[in-house]
DRENVEX-207602 format. One line per field, with one value per residue: residue number from 1; residue in three letters; x, y, z of N, C-alpha, C in turn. Coordinates in steps of 0.1 Angstrom, whole numbers, plus 5000, padded with zeros to 4 digits. Layout:
DRENVEX-207602
k = [NUM | ...]
r = [ala | ...]
n_x = [X | ...]
n_y = [Y | ...]
n_z = [Z | ...]
ca_x = [X | ...]
ca_y = [Y | ...]
ca_z = [Z | ...]
c_x = [X | ...]
c_y = [Y | ...]
c_z = [Z | ...]
end
This chain:
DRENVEX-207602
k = [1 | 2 | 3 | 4 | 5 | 6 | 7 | 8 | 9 | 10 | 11 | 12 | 13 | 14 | 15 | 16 | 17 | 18 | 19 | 20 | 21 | 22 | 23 | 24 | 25 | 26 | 27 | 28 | 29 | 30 | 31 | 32 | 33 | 34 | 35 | 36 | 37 | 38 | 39 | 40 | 41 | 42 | 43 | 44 | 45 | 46 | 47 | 48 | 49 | 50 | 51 | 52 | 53 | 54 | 55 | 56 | 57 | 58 | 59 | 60 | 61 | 62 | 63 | 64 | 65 | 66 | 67 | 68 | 69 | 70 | 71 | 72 | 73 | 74 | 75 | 76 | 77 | 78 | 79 | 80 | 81 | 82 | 83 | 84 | 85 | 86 | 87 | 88 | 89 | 90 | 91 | 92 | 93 | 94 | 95 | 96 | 97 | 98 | 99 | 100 | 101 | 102 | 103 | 104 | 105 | 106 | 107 | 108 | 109 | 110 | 111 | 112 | 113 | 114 | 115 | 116 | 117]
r = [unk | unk | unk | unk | unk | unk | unk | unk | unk | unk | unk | unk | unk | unk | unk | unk | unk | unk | unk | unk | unk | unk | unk | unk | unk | unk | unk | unk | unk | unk | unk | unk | unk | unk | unk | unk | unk | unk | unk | unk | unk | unk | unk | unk | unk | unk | unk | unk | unk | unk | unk | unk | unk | unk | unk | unk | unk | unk | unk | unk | unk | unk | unk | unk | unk | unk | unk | unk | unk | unk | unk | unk | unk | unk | unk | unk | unk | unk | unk | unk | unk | unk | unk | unk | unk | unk | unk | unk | unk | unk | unk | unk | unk | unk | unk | unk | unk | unk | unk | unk | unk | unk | unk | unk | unk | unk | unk | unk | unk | unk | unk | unk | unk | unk | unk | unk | unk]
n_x = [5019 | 5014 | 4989 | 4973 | 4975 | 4956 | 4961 | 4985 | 4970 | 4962 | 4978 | 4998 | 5027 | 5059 | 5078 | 5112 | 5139 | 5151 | 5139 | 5116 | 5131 | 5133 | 5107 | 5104 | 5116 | 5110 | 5080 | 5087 | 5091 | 5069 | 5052 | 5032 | 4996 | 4998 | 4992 | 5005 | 5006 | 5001 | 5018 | 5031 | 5049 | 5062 | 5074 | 5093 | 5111 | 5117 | 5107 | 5085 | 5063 | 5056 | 5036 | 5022 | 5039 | 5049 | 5027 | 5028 | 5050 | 5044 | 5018 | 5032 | 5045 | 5056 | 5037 | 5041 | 5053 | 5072 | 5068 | 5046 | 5021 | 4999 | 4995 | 4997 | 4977 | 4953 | 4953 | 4933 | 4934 | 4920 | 4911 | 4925 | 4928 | 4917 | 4889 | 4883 | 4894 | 4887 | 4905 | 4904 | 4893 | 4901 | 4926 | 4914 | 4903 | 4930 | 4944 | 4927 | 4928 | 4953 | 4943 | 4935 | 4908 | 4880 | 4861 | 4825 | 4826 | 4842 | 4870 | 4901 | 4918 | 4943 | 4956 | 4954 | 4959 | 4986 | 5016 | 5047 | 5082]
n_y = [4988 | 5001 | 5000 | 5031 | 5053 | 5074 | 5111 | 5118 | 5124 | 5159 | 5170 | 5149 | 5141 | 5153 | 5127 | 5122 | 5111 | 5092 | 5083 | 5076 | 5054 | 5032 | 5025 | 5019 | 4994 | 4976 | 4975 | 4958 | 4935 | 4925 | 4895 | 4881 | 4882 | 4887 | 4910 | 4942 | 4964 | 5006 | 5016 | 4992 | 4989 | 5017 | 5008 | 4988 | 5001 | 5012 | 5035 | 5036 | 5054 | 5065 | 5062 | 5074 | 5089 | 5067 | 5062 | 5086 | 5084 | 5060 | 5070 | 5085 | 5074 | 5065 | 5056 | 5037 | 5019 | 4995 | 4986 | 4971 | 4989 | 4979 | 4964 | 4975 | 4980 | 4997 | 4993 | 4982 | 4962 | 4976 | 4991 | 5024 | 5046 | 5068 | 5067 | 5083 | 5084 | 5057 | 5043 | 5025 | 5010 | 4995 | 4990 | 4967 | 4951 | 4942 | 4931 | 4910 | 4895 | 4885 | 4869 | 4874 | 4878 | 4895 | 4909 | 4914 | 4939 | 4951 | 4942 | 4928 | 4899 | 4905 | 4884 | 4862 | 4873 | 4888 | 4897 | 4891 | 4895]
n_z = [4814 | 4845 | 4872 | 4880 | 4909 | 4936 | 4939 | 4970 | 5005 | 5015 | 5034 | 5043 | 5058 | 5035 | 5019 | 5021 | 4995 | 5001 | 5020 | 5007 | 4986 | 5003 | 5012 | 4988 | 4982 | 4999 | 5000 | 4970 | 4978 | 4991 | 4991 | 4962 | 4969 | 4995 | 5023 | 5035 | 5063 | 5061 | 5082 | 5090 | 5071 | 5075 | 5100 | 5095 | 5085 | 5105 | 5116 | 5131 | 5132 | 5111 | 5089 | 5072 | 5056 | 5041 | 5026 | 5014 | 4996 | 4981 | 4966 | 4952 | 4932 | 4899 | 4871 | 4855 | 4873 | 4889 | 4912 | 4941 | 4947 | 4952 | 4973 | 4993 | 5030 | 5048 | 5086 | 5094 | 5077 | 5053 | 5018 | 5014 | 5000 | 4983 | 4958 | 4944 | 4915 | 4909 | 4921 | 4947 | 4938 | 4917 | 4934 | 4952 | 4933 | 4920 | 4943 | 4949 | 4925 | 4929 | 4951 | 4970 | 4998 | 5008 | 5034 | 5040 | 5047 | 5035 | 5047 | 5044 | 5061 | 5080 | 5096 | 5085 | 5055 | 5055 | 5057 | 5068 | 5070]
ca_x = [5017 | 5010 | 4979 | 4973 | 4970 | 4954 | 4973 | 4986 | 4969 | 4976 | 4984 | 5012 | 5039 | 5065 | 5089 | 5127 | 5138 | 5159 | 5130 | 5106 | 5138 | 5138 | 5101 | 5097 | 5120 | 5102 | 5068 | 5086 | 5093 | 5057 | 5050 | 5018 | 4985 | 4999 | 4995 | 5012 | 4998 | 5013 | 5023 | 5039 | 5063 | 5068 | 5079 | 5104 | 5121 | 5127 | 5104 | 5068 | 5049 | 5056 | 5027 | 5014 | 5050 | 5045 | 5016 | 5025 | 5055 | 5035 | 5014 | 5043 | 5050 | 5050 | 5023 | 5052 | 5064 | 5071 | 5064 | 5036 | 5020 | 4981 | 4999 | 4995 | 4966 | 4958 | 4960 | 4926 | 4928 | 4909 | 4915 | 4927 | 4934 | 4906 | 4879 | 4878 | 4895 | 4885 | 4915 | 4898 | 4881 | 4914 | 4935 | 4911 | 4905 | 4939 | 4943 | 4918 | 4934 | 4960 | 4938 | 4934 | 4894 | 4875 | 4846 | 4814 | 4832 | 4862 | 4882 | 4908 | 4922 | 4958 | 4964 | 4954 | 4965 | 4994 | 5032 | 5059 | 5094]
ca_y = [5000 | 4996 | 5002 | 5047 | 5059 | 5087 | 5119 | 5117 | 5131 | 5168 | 5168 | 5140 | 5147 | 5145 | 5119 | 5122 | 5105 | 5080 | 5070 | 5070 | 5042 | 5023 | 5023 | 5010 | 4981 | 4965 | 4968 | 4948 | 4922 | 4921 | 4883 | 4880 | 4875 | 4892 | 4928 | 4947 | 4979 | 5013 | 5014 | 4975 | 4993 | 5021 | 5000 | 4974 | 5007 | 5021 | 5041 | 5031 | 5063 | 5072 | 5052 | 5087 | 5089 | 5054 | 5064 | 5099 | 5076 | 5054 | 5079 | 5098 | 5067 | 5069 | 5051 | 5028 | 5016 | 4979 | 4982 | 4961 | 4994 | 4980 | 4954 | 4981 | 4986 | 5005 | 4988 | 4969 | 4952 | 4980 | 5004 | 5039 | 5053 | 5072 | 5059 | 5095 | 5082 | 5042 | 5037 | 5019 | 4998 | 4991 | 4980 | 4959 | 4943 | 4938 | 4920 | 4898 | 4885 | 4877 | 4858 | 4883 | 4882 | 4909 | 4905 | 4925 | 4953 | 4957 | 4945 | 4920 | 4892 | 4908 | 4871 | 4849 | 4878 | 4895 | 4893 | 4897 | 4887]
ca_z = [4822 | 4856 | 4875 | 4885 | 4918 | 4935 | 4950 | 4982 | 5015 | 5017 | 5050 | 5046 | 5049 | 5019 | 5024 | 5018 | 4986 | 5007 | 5026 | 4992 | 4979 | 5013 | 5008 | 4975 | 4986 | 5011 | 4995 | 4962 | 4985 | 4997 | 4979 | 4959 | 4977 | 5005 | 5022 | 5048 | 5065 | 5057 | 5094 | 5092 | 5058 | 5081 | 5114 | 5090 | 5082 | 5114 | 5111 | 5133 | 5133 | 5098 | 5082 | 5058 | 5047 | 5034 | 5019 | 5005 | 4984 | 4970 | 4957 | 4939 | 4924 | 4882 | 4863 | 4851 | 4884 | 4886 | 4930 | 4935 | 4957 | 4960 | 4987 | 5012 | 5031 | 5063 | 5101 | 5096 | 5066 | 5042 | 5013 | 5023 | 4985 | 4972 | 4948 | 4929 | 4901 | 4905 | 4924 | 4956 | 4931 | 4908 | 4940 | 4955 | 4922 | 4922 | 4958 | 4948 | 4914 | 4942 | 4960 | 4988 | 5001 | 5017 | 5038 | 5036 | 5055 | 5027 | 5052 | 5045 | 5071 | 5081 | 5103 | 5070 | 5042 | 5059 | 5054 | 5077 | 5068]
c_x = [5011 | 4998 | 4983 | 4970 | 4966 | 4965 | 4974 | 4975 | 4974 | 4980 | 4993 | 5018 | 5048 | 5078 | 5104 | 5130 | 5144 | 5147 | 5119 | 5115 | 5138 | 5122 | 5095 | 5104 | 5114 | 5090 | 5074 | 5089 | 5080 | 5049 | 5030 | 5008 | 4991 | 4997 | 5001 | 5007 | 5009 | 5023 | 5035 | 5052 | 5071 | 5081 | 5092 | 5113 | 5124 | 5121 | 5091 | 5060 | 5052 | 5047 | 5020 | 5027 | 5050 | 5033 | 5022 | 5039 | 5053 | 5026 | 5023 | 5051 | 5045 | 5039 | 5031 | 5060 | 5065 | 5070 | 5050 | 5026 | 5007 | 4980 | 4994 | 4980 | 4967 | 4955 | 4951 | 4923 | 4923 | 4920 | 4917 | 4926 | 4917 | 4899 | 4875 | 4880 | 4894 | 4895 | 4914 | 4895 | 4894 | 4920 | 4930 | 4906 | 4920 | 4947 | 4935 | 4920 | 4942 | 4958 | 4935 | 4916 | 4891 | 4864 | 4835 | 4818 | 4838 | 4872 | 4892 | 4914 | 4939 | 4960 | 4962 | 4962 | 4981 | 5008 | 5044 | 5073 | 5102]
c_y = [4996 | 5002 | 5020 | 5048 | 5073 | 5098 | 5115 | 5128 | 5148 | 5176 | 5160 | 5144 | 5142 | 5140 | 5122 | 5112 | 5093 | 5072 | 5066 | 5054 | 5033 | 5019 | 5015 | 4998 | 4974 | 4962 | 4960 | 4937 | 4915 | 4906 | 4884 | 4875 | 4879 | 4909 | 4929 | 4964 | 4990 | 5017 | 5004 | 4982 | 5000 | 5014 | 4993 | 4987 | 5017 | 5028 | 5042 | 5045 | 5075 | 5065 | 5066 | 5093 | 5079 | 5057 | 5076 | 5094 | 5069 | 5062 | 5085 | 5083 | 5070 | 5063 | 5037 | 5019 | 4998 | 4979 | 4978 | 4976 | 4988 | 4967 | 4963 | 4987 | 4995 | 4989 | 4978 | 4962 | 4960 | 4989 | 5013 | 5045 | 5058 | 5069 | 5071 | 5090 | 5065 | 5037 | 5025 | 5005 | 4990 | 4984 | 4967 | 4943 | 4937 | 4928 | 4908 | 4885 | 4880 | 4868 | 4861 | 4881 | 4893 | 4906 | 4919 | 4937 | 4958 | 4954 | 4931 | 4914 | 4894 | 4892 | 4867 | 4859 | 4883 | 4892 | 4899 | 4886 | 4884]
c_z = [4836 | 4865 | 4884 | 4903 | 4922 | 4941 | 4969 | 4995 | 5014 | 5028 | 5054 | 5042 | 5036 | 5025 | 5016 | 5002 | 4992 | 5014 | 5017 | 4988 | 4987 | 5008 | 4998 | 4975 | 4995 | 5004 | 4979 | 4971 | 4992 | 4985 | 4972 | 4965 | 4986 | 5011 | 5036 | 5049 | 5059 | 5066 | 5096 | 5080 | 5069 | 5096 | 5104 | 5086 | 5090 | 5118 | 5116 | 5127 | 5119 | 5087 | 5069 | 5052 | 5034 | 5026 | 5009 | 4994 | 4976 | 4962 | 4946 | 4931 | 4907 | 4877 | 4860 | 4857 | 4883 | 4908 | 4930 | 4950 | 4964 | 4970 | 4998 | 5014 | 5044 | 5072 | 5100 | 5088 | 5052 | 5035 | 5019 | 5010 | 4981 | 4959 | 4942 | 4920 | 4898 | 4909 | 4941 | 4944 | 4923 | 4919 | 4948 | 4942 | 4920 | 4929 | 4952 | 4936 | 4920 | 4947 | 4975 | 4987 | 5011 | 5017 | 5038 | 5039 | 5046 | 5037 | 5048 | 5058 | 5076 | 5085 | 5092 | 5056 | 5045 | 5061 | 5070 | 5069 | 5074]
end
C-alpha cells in the first residue's frame, strides 16, 4: 500500500483527467532521490502556471497508486502537503530514505536534489 496523502487545497483548481494522466507520467519518471517542484511538472507539460493543478492530482491520487507523488515539492525545496494527518512528516521521511537532505529550514537543495530530463 502506498504511502496517504492529504486533500487538496480548496481553492485549486480541479484538474482535467487528461492533465491528472499527463501528470502522473512525468512525476513516475521522477528517478529516486530526486524531486521536482509542482511548478517544474506543470512547465514539462506545457503547462507553467498550473503548479495547484499539479498539486490538486496528486492529492486525488488512491492510496494504492504506484506514482512516486512525495517527489514533488514546492519552488524552494520544502513540503507544501499538510502535516494534519502526518503527511509532511510521511513524505519527508520518504525523500530522505531516497537520500534527499533537508537543512534546518526543511528545505531541500533543488541544484544538488532536483531532476530535469
Amino acid at each position: 500500500m502506498s504511502p496517504q496523502r492529504t486533500a487538496p487545497h480548496p481553492r485549486a483548481p480541479r484538474p482535467t483527467a487528461d492533465f491528472s494522466l499527463r501528470v502522473y507520467d512525468v512525476v513516475r519518471r521522477i528517478p529516486r532521490g530526486r524531486i521536482l517542484s509542482y511548478g517544474g511538472v506543470a512547465a514539462l507539460l506545457g503547462s507553467p502556471r498550473a503548479a495547484r493543478g499539479v498539486g490538486s492530482a496528486l492529492a486525488a491520487l488512491p492510496d494504492d497508486t504506484d506514482v512516486p507523488w512525495w517527489r514533488v515539492v514546492n519552488r524552494n525545496g520544502r513540503i507544501s502537503i499538510s502535516n494534519l494527518h502526518h503527511g509532511a512528516t510521511l513524505q519527508r521521511a520518504l525523500l530522505e530514505g531516497e537520500g534527499v537532505i533537508f537543512d534546518a529550514r526543511g528545505q531541500a537543495d533543488l541544484e544538488r536534489f532536483g531532476w530535469e530530463p
